[in-house]
C-alpha positions as CSV (number, residue, x, y, z in Angstrom):
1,X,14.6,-3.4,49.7
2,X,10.7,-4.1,48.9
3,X,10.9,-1.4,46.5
4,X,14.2,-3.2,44.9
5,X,12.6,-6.4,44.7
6,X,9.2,-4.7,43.4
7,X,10.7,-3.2,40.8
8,X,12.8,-6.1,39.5
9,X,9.8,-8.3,39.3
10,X,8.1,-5.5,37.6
11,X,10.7,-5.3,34.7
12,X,11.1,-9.0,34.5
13,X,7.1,-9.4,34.0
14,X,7.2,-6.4,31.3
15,X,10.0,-8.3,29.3
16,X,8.7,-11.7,29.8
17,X,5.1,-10.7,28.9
18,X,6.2,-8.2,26.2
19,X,8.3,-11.6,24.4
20,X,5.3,-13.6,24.8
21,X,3.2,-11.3,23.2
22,X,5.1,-10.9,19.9
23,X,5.5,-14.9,20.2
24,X,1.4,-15.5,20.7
25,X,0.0,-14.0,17.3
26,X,2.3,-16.8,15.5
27,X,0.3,-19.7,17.4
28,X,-3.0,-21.0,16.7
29,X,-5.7,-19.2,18.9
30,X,-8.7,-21.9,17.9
31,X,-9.5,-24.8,15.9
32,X,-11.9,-23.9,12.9
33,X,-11.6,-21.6,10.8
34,X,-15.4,-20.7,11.3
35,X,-14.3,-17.5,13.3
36,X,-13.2,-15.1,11.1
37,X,-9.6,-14.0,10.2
38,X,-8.4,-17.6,10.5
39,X,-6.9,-17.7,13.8
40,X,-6.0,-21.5,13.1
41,X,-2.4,-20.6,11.5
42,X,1.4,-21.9,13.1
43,X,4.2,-18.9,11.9
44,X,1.3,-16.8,10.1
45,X,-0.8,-14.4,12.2
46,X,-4.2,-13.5,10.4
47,X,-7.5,-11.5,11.8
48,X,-7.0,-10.1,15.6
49,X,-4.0,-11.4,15.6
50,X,-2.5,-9.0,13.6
51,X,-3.6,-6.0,16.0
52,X,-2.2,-7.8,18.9
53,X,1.2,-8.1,16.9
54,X,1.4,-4.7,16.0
55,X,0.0,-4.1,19.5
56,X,3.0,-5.9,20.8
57,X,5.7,-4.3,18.6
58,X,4.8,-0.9,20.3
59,X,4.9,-2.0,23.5
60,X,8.2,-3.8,23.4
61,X,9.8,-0.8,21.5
62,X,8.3,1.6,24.4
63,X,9.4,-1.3,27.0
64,X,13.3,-0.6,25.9
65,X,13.2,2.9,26.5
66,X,11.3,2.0,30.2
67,X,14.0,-0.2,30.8
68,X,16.8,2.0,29.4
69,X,18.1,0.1,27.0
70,X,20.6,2.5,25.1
71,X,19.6,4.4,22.2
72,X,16.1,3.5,23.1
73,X,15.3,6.7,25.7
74,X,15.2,9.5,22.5
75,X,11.8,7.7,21.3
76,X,9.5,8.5,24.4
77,X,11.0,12.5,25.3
78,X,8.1,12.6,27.6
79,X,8.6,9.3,29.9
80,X,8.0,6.0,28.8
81,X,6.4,4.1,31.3
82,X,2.9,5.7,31.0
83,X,3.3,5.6,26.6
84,X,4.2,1.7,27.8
85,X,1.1,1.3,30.0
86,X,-1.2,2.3,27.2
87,X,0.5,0.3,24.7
88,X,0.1,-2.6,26.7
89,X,-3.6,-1.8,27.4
90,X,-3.9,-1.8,23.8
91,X,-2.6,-5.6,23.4
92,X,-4.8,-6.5,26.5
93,X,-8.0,-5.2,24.8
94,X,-7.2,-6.5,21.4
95,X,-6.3,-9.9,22.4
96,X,-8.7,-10.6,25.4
97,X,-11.8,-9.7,23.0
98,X,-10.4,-11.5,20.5
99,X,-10.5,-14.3,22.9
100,X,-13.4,-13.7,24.3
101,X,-15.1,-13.6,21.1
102,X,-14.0,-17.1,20.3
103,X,-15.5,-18.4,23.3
104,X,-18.6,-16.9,22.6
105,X,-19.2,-17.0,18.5
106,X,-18.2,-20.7,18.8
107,X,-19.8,-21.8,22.1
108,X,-17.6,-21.7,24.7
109,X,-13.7,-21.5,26.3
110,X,-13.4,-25.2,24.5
111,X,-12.8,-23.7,21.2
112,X,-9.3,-21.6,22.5
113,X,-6.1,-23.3,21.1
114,X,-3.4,-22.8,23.9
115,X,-2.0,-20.0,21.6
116,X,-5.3,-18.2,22.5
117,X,-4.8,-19.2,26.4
118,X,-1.0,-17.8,25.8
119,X,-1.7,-14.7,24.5
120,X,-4.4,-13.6,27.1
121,X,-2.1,-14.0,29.9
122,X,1.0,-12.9,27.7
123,X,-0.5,-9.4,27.6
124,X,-2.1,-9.5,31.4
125,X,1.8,-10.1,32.7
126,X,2.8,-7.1,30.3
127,X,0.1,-5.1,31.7
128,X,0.7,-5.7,35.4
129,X,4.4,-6.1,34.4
130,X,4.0,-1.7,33.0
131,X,1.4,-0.4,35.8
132,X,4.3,-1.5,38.2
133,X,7.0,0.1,36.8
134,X,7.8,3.8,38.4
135,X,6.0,6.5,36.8
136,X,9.1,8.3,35.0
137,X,6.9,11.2,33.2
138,X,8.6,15.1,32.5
139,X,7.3,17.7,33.6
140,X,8.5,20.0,30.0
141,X,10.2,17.1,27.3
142,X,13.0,18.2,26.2
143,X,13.3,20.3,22.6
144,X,14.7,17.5,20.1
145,X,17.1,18.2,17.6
146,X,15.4,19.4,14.1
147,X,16.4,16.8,11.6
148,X,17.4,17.9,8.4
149,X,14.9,19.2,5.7
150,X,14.4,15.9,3.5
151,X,14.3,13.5,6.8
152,X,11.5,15.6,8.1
153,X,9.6,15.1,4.7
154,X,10.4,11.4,4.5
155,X,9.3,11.5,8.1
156,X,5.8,12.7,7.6
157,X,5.1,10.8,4.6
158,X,5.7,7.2,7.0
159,X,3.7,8.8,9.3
160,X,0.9,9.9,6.9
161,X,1.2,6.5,5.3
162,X,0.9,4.6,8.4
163,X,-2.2,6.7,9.7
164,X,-3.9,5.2,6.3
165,X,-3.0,1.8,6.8
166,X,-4.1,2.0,9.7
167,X,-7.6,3.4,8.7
168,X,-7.6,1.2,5.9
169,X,-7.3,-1.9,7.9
170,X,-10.5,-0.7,10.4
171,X,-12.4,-0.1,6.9
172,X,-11.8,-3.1,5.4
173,X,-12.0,-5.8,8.6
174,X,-14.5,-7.9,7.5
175,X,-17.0,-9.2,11.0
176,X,-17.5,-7.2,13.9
177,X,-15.4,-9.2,16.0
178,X,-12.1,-7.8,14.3
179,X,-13.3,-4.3,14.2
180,X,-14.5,-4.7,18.0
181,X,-10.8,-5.8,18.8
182,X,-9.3,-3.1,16.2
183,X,-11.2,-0.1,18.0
184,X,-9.7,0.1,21.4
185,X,-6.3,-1.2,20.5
186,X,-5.8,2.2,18.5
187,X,-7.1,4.1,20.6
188,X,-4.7,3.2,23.3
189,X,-2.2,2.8,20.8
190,X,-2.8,7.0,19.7
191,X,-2.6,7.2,23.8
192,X,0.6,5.8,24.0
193,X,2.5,7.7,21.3
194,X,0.8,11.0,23.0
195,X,2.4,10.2,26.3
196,X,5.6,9.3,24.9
197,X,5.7,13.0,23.8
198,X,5.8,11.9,19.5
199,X,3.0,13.5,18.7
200,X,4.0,16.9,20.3
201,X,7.3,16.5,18.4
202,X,5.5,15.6,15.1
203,X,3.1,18.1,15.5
204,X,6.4,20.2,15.7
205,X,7.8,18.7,12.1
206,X,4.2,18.9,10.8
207,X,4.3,23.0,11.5
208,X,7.8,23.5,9.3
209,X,6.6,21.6,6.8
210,X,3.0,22.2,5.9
211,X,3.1,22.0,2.3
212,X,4.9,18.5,2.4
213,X,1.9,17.6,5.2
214,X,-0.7,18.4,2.2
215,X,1.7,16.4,-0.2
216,X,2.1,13.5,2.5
217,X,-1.6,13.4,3.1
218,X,-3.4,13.9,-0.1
219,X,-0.8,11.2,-1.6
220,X,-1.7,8.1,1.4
221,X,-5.3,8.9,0.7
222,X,-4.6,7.9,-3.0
223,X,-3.1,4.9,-2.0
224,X,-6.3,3.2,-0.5
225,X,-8.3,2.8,-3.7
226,X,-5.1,1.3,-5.6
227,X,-5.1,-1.6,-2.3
228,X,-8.9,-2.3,-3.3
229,X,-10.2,-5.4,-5.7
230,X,-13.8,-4.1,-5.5
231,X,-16.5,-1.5,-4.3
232,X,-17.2,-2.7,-1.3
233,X,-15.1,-1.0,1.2
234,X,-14.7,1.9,-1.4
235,X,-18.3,2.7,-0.9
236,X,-18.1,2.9,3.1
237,X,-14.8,5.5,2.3
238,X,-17.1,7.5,0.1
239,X,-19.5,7.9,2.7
240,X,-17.0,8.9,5.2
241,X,-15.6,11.5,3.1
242,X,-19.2,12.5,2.4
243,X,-19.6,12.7,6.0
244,X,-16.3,14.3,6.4
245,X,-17.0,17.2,4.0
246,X,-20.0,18.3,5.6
247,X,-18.6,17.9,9.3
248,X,-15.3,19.8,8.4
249,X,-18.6,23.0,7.2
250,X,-20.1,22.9,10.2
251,X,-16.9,22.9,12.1
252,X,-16.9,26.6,11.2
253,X,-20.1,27.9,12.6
254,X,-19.5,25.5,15.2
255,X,-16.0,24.7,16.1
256,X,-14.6,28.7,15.0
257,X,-17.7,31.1,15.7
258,X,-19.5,28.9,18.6
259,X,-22.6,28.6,17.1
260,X,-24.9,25.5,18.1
261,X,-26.5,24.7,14.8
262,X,-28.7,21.8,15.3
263,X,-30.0,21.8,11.5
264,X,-27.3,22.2,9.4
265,X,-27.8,18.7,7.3
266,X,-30.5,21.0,5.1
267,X,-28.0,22.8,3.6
268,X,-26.9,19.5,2.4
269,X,-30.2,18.4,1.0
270,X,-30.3,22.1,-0.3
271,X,-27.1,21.3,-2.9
272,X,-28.2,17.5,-3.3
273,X,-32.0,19.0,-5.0
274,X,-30.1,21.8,-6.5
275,X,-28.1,19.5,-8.3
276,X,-30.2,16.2,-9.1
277,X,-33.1,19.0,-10.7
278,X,-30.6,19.9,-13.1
279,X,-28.8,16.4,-13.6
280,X,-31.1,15.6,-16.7
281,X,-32.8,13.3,-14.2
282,X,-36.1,11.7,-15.9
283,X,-37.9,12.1,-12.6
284,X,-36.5,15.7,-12.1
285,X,-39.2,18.6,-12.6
286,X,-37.0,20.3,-14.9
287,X,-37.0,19.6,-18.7
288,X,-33.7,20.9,-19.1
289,X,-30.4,19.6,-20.9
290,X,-28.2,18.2,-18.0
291,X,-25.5,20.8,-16.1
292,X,-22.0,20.2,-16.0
293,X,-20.9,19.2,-12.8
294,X,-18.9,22.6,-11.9
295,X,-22.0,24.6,-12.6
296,X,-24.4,22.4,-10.9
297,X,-21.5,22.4,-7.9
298,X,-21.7,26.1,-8.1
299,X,-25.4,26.1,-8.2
300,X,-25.6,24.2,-5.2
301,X,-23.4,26.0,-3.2
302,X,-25.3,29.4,-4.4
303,X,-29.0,28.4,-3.4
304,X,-26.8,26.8,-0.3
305,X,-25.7,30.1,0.8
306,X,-29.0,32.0,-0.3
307,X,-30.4,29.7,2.7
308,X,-27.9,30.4,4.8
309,X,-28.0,33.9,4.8
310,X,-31.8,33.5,4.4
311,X,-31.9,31.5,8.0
312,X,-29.2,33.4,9.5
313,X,-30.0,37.2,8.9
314,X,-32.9,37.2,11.2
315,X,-31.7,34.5,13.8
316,X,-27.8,35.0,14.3
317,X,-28.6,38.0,16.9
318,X,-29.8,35.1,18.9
319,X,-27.6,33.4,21.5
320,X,-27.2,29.6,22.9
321,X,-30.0,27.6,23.1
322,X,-32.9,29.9,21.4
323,X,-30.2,30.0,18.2
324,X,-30.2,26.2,18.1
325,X,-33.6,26.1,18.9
326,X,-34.0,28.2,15.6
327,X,-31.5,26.2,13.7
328,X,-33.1,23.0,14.6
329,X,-36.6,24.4,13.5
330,X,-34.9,25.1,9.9
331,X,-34.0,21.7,9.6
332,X,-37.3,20.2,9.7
333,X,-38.9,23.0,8.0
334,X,-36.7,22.0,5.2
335,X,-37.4,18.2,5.7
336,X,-41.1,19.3,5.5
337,X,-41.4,21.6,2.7
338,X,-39.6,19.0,-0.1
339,X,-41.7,16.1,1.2
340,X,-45.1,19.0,0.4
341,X,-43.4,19.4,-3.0
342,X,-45.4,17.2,-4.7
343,X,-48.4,18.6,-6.7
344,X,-50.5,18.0,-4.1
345,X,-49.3,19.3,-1.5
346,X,-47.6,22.4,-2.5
347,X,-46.2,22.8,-6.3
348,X,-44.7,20.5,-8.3
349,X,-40.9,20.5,-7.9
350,X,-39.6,17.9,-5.9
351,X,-41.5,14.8,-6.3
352,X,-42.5,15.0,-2.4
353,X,-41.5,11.8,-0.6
354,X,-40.4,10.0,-3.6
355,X,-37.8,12.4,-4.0
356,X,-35.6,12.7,-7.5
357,X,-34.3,9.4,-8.4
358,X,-32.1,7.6,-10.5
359,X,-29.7,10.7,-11.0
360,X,-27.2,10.1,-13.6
361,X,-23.1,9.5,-12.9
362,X,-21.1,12.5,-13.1
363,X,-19.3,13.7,-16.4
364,X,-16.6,15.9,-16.1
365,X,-14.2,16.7,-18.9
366,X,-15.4,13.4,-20.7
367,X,-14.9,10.8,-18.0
368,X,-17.6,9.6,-16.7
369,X,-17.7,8.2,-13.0
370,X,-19.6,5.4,-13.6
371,X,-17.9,3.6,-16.1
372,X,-14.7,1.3,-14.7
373,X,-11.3,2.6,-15.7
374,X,-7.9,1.5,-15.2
375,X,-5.5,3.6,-13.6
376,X,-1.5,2.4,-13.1
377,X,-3.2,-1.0,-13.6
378,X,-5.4,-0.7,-11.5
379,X,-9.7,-1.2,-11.9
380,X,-11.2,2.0,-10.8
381,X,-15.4,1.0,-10.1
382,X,-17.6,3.6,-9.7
383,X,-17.0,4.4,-6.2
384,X,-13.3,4.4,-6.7
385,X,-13.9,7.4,-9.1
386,X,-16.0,8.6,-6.8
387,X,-13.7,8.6,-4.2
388,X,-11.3,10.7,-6.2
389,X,-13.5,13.4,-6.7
390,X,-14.8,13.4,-3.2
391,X,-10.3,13.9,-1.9
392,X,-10.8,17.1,-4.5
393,X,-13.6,18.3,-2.8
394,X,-12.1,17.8,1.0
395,X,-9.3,19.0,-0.2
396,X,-10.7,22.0,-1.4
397,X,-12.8,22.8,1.9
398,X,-9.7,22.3,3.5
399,X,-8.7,24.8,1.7
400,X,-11.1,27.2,2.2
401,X,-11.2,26.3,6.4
402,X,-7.3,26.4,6.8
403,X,-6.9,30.5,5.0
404,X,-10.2,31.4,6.5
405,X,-9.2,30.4,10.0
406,X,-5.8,31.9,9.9
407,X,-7.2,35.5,8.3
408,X,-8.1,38.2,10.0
409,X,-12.0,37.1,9.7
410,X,-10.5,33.5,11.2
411,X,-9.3,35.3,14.5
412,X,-12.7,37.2,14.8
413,X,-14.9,34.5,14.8
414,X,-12.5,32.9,17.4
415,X,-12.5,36.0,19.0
416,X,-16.2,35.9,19.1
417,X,-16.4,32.3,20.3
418,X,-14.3,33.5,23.5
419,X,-16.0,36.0,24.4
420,X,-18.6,38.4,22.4
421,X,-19.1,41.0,24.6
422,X,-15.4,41.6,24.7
423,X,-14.9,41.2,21.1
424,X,-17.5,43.9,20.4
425,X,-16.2,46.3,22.8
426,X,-12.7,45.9,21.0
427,X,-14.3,46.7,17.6
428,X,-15.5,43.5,16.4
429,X,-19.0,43.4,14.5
430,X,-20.0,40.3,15.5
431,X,-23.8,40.3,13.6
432,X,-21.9,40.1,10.0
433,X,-18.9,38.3,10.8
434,X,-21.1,35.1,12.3
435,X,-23.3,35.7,9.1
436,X,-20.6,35.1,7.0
437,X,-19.2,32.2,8.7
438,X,-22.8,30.9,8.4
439,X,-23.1,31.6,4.6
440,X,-19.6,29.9,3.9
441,X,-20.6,26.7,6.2
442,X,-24.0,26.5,4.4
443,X,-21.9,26.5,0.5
444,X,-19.5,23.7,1.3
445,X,-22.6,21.9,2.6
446,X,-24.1,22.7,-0.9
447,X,-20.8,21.6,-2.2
448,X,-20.8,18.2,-0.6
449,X,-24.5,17.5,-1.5
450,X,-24.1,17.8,-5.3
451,X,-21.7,15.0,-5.5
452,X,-24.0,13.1,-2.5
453,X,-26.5,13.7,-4.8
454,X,-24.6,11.5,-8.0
455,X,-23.3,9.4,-5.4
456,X,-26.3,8.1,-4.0
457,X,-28.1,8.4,-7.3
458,X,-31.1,10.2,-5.8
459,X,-31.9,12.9,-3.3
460,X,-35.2,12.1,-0.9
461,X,-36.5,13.3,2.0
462,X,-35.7,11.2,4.6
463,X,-31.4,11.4,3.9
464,X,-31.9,14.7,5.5
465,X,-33.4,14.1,9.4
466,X,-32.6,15.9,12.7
467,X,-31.4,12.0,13.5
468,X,-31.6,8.6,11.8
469,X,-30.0,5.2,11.5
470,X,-27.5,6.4,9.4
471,X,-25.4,9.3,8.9
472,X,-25.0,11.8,7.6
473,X,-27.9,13.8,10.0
474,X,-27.6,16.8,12.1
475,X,-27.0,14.8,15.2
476,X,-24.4,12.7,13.8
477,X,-22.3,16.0,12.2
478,X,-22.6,17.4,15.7
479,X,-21.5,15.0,17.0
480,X,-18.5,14.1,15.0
481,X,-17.4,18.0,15.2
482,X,-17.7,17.8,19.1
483,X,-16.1,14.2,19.6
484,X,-13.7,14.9,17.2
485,X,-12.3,18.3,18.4
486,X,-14.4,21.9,17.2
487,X,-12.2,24.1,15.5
488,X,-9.5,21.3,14.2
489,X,-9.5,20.7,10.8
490,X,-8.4,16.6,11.9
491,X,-10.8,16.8,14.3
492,X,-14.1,16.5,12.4
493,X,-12.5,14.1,10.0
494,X,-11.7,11.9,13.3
495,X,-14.7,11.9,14.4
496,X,-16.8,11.4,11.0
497,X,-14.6,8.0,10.8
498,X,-16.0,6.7,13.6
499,X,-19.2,7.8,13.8
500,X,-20.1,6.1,10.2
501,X,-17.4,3.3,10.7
502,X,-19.0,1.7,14.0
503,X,-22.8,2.1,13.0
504,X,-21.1,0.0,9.8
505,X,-19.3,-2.4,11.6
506,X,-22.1,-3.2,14.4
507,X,-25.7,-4.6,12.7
508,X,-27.4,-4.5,16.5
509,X,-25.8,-0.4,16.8
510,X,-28.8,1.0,14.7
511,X,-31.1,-0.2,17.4
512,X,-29.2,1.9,20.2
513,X,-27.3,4.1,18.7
514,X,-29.0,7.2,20.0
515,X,-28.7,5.9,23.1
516,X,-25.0,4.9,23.2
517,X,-23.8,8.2,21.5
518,X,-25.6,10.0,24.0
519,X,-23.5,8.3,26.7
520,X,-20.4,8.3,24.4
521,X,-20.8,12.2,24.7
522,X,-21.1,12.1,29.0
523,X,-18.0,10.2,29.0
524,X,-16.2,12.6,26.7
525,X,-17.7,15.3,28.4
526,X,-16.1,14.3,31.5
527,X,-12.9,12.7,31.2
528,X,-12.5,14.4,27.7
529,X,-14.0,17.6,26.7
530,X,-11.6,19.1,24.4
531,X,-12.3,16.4,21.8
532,X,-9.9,13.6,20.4
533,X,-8.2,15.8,18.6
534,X,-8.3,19.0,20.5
535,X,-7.8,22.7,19.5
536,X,-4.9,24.5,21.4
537,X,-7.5,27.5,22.9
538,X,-10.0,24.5,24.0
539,X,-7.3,22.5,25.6
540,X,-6.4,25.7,27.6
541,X,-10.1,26.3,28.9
542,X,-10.4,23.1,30.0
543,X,-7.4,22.5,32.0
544,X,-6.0,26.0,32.3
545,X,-8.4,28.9,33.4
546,X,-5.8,32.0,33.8
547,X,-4.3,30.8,30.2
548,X,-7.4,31.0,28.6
549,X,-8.1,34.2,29.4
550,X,-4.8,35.8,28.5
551,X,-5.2,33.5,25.2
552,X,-8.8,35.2,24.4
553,X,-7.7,38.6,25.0
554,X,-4.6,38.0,22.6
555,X,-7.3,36.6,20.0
556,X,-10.0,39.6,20.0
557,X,-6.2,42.4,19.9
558,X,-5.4,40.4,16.9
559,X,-8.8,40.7,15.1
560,X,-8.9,44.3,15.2
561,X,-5.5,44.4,13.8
């Protein structure tokens, strides 16, 4: 009878607090409009409270199918009521920071409107209302029915779409408050769709249909500079991508092969000198006509790959630490060696710690990316073109990581990453194949550095540190491969988000940012270690010991195929 009563109070408090919750964001939350997102609006949510709407929307569409409302059930295939609790957790965090914030930007609990007061305990009785609720989670969801052809493909394009709005609103929020409620609302929200078993079936659709996946993705990423009015947040998107490009390189020595390469940012400041000494630059030591852009790109990619074979031909029969030991030792000697570059120094080719400056905008076949242009009606700034050029370029790394992880050279290095010795005893030669994987990371390095090189207008010294205030550096890529998920290709992208999103968002995070990604990385360590976005074979090894070994020995038969 307890139980009865228990969970009839618990469904009532989920429905009452999930009604209150889409009710709150419509109410004023404070007084002035001094905090920002003006939270002083009747019938028009603005700022946070847009997160907890959206927030609240998932939760009471989750809440039907934990209450079995019909038609609801087919959404969550693997159980509802956890996908429920962590949409609910994501309200909770969005609105009670939101909250909090106002009491302390403004100087105290005074300052909450009642709708503020109503909306933090709105989503506490949804949350206590969910954790309540009998766990109803599947052991194996059920197969769902394939939808035809043309609903999968409008499927993936809402999906895609969505994904960018969402990223497009954690861009563009405009205080740190906002972005500090955004953050963990979706994360949770990503939670709750992976307990409710959607992205397992999407991943599913995504695998039938990987050509409409490409179309789907590369067309929402054109959407974002067409929702622009200026450069602003287009500039923090070009950095990401920046960021992207080279984490999405390293993911192959590092994500495919297992190699710890702790200084692979200098094969990004090997294609940004490559291309700024032959940009026609006036401070550049060459007195030579400017290159085109796709033969400085291949120019920087060549001397890119000359010093990664260069690096890797005597180091690569290392192993673990003394490898990254190496690696990390190349970084800085790189660091060192174009600061000595002066004249002085050493010879005269890089300008030394002044670096080549004031290197001209890109021209390729007549337009010029630093002139404005209008597109479908649209002004396109310089980092707008930019950022056209830099979805080309991910794209083709993409590319180039999606065919050479499915080849046969693909399923060696993963081979190799399992387990060497077996590899080589099945026939594997694991000295050339880790070379090669460490020549083709080092070129689309060399490929994102020529157009960092143009983007940034200069390339200097100090852009290319073991670790700095700002990313890209080899600690950061690291550490967007490993948070992210190593050998993904969303993985890096993931994680290069958010590793040059919060710096961005949070002034005080330059000041301890070593030491919060540091702990970031313990708590993903432990409660996470596969990554956000984790790779089938790493998922097994860390929560399936006997699969993981069948899975590896599958891996090293296939390579020798």
């Amino acid at each position: 009878m307890t139980s009865t009563i228990g969970a009839r109070a618990a469904k009532t408090m989920t429905v009452a607090g999930a009604a209150l919750t889409l009710v709150s964001p419509f109410l004023a939350w404070t007084w002035t409009s001094a905090y920002p997102g003006d939270l002083t609006l009747y019938g028009y949510p603005g700022g946070s409270q847009v997160v907890t709407l959206v927030a609240g929307l998932l939760a009471a569409v989750i809440a039907a199918a934990a209450l079995d409302v019909p038609g609801a059930r087919s959404l969550t295939p693997a159980g509802a009521v956890r996908a429920l609790r962590a949409a609910a957790l994501a309200a909770l965090t969005a609105t009670w920071i939101t909250v909090g914030a106002i009491a302390v930007t403004l100087g105290g609990v005074v300052h909450v409107e009642p709708g503020g007061w109503l909306a933090a305990a709105a989503v506490l009785l949804l949350a206590v209302g969910a954790h309540a609720l009998p766990d109803d989670t599947v052991g194996t969801p059920p197969r769902g029915k394939r939808l035809p052809r043309a609903a999968e493909v409008a499927l993936i394009t809402v999906v895609f779409l969505a994904a960018m709005s969402v990223l497009t609103y954690g861009i563009t929020t405009e205080s740190a408050e906002e972005f500090l409620a955004f953050l963990p609302a979706a994360g949770y929200g990503v939670r709750a769709l992976w307990a409710a078993g959607l992205t397992a079936r999407l991943s599913a659709v995504n695998a039938r249909n990987r050509v409409a996946v490409a179309v789907a993705s590369l067309a929402a990423a054109l959407v974002f500079p067409f929702t622009q009015t200026g450069d602003q947040y287009t500039a923090i998107a070009d950095n990401i991508l920046v960021f992207a490009a080279v984490a999405l390189g390293l993911n192959i020595v590092v994500g495919l092969v297992g190699l710890l390469d702790l200084g692979y940012v200098a094969f990004l400041g090997t294609g940004a000198y490559a291309a700024a000494l032959v940009s026609g630059s006036t401070f550049s030591t060459f007195d030579i006509e400017p290159w085109p852009f796709w033969a400085s790109a291949l120019l920087g990619m060549g001397v890119s790959l000359v010093a990664g074979l260069v690096i890797g031909a005597p180091t690569l029969r290392l192993h673990g630490d003394y490898l990254a030991i190496v690696t990390l030792g190349f970084g800085e000697i790189f660091r060192i060696t174009v600061n000595n570059l002066d004249g002085t120094s050493g010879p005269d080719l890089t300008n030394g710690p002044n670096g080549i400056n004031s290197v001209p905008n890109l021209r390729l076949f007549g337009f010029d990316f630093g002139e404005p242009h209008t597109v479908l009606g649209v002004a396109f700034g310089r980092f707008a073109n930019y950022y056209l050029l830099l979805l080309a370029v991910i794209g083709l790394i993409v590319f180039v990581y999606a065919r050479a992880g499915d080849s046969r050279i693909g399923r060696a290095w993963i081979a190799l990453r399992e387990d060497e010795k077996a590899a080589t005893a099945m026939g594997i030669e694991g000295f050339r194949f880790k070379l090669l994987a460490f020549g083709l990371g080092a070129s689309l390095a060399g490929l994102a550095g020529t157009v960092m090189a143009h983007l940034q207008t200069n390339a200097v010294p100090d852009n290319y540190k073991f670790a700095d205030t700002a990313p890209p550096n080899s600690a950061f890529l690291l550490a967007a491969v490993v948070l992210g998920g190593m050998g993904t290709i969303s993985g890096p992208l993931v994680g290069a988000a958010l590793l040059y999103l919060i710096p961005a968002k949070f002034e005080f995070f330059s000041r301890y940012q070593m030491m919060l990604f540091g702990l970031a990385l313990i708590l993903m360590m432990r409660f996470r270690p596969e990554g956000l976005v984790p790779d089938r074979r790493h998922r097994l090894e860390f929560h399936d010991d006997h699969a993981v070994g069948a899975e590896a020995r599958r891996t090293a038969a296939e390579a020798t195929v």
